[in-house]
C-alpha positions as CSV (number, residue, x, y, z in Angstrom):
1,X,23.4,-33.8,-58.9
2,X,25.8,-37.0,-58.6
3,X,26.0,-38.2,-61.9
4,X,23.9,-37.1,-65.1
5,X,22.7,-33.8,-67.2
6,X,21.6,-30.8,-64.6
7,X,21.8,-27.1,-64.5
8,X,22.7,-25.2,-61.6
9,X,21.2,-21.3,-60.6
10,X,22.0,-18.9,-58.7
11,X,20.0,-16.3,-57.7
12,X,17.3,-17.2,-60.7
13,X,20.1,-17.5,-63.5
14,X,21.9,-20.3,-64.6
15,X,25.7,-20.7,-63.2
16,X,26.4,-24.0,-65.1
17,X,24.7,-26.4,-67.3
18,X,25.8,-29.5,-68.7
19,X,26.8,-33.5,-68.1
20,X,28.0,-33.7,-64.1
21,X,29.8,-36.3,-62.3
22,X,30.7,-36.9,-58.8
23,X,28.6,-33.2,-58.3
24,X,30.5,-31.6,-60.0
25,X,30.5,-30.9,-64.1
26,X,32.4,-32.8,-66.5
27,X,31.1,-31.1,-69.8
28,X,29.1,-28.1,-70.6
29,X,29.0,-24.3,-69.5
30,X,29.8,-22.7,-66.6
31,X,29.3,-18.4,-65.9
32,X,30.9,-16.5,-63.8
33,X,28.3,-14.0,-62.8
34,X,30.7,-11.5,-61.0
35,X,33.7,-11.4,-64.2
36,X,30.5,-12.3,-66.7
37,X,32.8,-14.9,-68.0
38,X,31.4,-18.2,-70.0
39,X,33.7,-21.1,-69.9
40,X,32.4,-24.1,-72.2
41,X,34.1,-27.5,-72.6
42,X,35.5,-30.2,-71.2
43,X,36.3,-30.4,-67.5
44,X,37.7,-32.5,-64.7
45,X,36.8,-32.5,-61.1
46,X,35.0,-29.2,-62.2
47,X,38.0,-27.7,-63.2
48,X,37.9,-27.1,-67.5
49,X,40.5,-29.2,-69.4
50,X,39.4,-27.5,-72.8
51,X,37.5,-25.3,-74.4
52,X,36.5,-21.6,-74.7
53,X,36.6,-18.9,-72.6
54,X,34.2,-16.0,-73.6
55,X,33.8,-12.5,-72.2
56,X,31.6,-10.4,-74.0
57,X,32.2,-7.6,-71.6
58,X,35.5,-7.5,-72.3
59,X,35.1,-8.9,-75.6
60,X,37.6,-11.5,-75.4
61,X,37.6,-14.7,-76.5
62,X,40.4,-18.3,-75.6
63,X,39.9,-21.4,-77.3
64,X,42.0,-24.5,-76.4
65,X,43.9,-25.9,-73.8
66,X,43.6,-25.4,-69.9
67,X,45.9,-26.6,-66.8
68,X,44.5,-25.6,-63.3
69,X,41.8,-23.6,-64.7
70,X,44.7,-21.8,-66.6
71,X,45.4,-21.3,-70.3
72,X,48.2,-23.8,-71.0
73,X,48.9,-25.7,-74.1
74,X,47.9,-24.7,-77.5
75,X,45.3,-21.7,-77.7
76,X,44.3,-19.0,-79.8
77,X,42.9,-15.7,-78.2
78,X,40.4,-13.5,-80.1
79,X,39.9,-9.6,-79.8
80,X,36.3,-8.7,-80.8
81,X,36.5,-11.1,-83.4
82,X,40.1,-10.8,-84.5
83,X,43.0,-13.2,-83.6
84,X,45.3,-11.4,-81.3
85,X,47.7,-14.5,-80.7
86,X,48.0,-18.2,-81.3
87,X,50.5,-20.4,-80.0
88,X,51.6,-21.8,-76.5
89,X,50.7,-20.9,-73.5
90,X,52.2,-21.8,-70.2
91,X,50.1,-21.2,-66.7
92,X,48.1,-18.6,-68.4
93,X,50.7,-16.7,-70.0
94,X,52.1,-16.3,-73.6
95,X,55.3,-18.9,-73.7
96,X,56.9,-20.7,-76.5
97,X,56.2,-20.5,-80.1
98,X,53.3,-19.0,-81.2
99,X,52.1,-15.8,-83.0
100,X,51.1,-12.5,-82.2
101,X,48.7,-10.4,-84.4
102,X,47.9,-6.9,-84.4
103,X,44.2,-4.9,-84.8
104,X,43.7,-5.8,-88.4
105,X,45.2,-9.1,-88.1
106,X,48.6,-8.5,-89.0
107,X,51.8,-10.6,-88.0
108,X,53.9,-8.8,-85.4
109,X,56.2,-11.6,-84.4
């Protein structure tokens, strides 16, 4: 798939979806079938810029920023719903400003 819309499988389900470029996507979905993580957004060289990361095992959820396939920038992260912390994130750690929430969406720091 050079250039244009396409879905990839594996195994009979789909692995990524979306708007590819140079074979590799540049906008869409991609899942992880052994973490059963989503990632959805904007990527480059294959690798996502921004956008969300979803695991519904887990139930986690990131939305923003990405460096390296890493959270970095501004991002919020989401327990089963709830805001856990929004801020900065640096090489897919917590770093800089930012706040962090507890269970029922309470301001720790």
């Amino acid at each position: 798939m050079p250039h244009g819309e396409g879905t990839e499988y594996y195994h009979g389900a789909i692995v990524a979806k979306g708007r590819y470029k140079n074979n590799l996507i540049a906008e869409g979905m991609v899942f992880d079938t052994m973490t059963a993580t989503r990632v959805t957004g904007r990527f480059n060289n294959g690798i996502i810029e921004y956008g969300t990361e979803e695991n519904e095992v887990m139930r986690y959820k990131y939305v923003g920023a990405f460096s390296e396939g890493l959270y970095h920038g501004q991002g919020i992260c989401y327990e089963d719903g709830v805001i856990l912390y929004e801020g900065d994130w640096k090489k897919g750690r917590t770093d800089g400003q930012g706040t962090l929430y507890d269970i029922d969406g309470k301001v720790i720091s």
